[in-house]
C-alpha positions as CSV (number, residue, x, y, z in Angstrom):
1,X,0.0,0.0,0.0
2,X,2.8,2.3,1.0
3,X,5.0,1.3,-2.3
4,X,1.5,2.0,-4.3
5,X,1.5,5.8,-2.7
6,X,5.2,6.4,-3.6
7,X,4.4,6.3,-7.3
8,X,1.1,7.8,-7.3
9,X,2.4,10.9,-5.4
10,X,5.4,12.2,-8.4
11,X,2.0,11.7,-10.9
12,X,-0.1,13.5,-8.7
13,X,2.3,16.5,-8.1
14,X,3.7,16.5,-11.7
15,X,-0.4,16.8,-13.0
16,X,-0.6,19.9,-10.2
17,X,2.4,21.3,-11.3
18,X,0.9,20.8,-15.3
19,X,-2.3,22.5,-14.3
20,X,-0.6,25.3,-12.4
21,X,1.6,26.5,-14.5
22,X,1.2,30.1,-15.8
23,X,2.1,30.8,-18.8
24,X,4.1,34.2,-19.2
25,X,3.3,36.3,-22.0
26,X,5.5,38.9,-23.7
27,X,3.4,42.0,-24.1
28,X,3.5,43.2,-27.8
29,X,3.4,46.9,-28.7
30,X,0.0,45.9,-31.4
31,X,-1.3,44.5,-28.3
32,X,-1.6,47.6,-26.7
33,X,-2.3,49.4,-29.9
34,X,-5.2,47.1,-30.4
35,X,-7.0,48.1,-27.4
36,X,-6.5,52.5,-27.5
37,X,-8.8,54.4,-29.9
38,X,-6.8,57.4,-30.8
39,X,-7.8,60.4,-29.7
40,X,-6.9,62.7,-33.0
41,X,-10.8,62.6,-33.8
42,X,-11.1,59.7,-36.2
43,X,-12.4,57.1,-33.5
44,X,-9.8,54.4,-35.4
45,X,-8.0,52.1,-33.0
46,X,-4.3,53.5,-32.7
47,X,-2.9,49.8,-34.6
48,X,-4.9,51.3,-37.7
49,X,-4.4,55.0,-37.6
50,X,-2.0,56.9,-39.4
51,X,-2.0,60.1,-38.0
52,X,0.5,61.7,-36.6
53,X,-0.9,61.2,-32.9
54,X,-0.9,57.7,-33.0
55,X,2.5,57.3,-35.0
56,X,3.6,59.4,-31.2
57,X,1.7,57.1,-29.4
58,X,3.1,53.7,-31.3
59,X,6.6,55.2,-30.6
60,X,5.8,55.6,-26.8
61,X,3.8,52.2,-26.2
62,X,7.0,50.9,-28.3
63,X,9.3,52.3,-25.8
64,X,7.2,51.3,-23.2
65,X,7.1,47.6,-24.2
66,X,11.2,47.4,-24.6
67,X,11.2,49.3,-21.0
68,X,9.3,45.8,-19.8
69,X,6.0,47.2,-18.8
70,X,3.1,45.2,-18.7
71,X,-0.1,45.8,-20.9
72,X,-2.1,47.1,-18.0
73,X,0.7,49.8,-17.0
74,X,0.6,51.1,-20.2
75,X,-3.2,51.7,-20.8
76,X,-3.7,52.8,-17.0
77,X,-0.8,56.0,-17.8
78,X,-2.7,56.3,-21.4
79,X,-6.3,56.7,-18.9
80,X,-4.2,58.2,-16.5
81,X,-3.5,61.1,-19.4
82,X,-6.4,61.1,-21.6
83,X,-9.2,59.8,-19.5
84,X,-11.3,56.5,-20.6
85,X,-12.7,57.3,-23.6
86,X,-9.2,56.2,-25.1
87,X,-10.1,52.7,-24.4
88,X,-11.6,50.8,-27.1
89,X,-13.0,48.0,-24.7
90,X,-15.1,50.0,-21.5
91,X,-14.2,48.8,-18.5
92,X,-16.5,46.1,-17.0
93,X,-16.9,47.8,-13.5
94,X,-19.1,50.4,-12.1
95,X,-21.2,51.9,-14.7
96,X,-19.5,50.5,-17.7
97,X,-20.6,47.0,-16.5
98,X,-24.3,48.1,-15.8
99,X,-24.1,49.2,-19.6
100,X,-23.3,45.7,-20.6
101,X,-25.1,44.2,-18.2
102,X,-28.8,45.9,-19.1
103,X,-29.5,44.4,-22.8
104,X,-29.2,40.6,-21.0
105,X,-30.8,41.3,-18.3
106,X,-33.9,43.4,-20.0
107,X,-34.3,40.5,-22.6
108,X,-34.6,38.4,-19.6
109,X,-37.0,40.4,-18.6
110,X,-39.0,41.0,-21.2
111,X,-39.1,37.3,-22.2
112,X,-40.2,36.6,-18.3
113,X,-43.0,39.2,-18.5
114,X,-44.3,37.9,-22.5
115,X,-44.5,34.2,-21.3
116,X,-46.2,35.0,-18.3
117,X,-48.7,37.4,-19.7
118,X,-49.5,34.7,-22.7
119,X,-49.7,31.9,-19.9
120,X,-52.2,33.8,-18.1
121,X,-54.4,34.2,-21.1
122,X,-56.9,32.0,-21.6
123,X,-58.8,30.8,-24.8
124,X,-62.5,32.2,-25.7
125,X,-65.0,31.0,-23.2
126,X,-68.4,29.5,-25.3
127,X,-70.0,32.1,-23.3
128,X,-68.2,35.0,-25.1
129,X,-68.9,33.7,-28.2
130,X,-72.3,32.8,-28.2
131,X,-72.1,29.3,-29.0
132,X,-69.9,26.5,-27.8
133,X,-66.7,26.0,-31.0
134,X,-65.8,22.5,-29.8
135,X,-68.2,20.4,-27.2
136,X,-66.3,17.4,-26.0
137,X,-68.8,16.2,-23.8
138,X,-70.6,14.9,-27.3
139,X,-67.6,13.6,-28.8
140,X,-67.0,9.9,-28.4
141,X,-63.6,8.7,-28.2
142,X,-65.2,5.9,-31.2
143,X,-66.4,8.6,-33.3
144,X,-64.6,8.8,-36.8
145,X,-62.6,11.1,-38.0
146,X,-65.4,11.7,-40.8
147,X,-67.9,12.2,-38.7
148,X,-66.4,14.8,-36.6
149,X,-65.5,16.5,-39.5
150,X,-69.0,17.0,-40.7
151,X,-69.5,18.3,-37.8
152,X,-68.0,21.1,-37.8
153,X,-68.5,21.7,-41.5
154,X,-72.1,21.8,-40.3
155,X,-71.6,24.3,-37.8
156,X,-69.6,26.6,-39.7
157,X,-72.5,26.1,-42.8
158,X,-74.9,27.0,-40.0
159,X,-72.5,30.4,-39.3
160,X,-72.4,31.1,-42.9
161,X,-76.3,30.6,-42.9
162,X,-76.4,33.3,-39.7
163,X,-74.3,35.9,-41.1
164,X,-75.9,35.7,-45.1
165,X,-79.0,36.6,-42.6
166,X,-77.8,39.2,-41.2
167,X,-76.5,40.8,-44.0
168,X,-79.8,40.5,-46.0
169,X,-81.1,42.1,-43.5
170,X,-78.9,45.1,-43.7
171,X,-79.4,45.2,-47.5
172,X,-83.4,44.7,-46.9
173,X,-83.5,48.2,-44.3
174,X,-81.3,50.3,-46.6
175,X,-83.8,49.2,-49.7
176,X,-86.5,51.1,-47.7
């Protein structure tokens, strides 16, 4: 048992270790471009602008990168200088994540409030309509398929009937 745990403990610790391991990543100066809209007016991402702003900017984050800052240093002195709106991704705190947050959770919402509100709606009572559309107390569970057919072709002939009726009777009073 104890000669079993000896060679189950270096596979255990060598999967930890394999799991843990962080991986470190080289910040690259398009990273950074990539994520700062330029603030010369055009609302491009610095990566893509051309102006002669962002060719500054390129040169500093350039700089900044050889110097062996991380990514986050650099865009927090960017914010620190020209406020958030030089970000091209918002923060996801505060405010900023109550933006994002809102279209989820009002389509949640709404889709809550639609499904309840067509739940609670209920089909057409015979009583609205005047007559009952389908009575299931005559229907036998042997009747045929034709025969509860002609049923209901009956009843709506006898609607059709009813409302021709009606509108003769309309036609008939403007005639006098």
């Amino acid at each position: 048992m104890r000669k079993m745990n000896l060679h189950i403990t270096p596979l255990v610790l060598i999967l930890v270790l394999s799991f843990a391991s962080v991986s470190v990543h080289a910040t690259t100066a398009s990273e950074v471009e990539k994520e700062l809209i330029c603030a010369c007016g055009c609302e491009m991402v610095v990566y893509d602008c051309y102006c002669d702003l962002a060719k500054e900017w390129k040169e500093s984050i350039e700089a900044d990168v050889d110097a062996g800052r991380s990514k986050k240093e650099i865009l927090a002195g960017f914010v620190a200088i020209y406020g958030d709106q030089v970000l091209a991704t918002p923060k996801k705190t505060g405010l900023e994540l109550t933006i994002w947050a809102l279209p989820v959770v009002a389509s949640i919402l709404g889709t809550v409030v639609i499904y309840r509100y067509a739940r609670g709606k209920s089909p057409l009572r015979n009583e609205d309509i005047g007559y009952p559309i389908r009575d299931d107390s005559e229907r036998d569970l042997d009747d045929s398929y034709e025969a509860y057919t002609l049923k209901y072709e009956n009843l709506l002939y006898e609607e059709y009937k009813k409302a021709h009726r009606e509108q003769e009777k309309k036609s008939d009073s403007k005639r006098r």
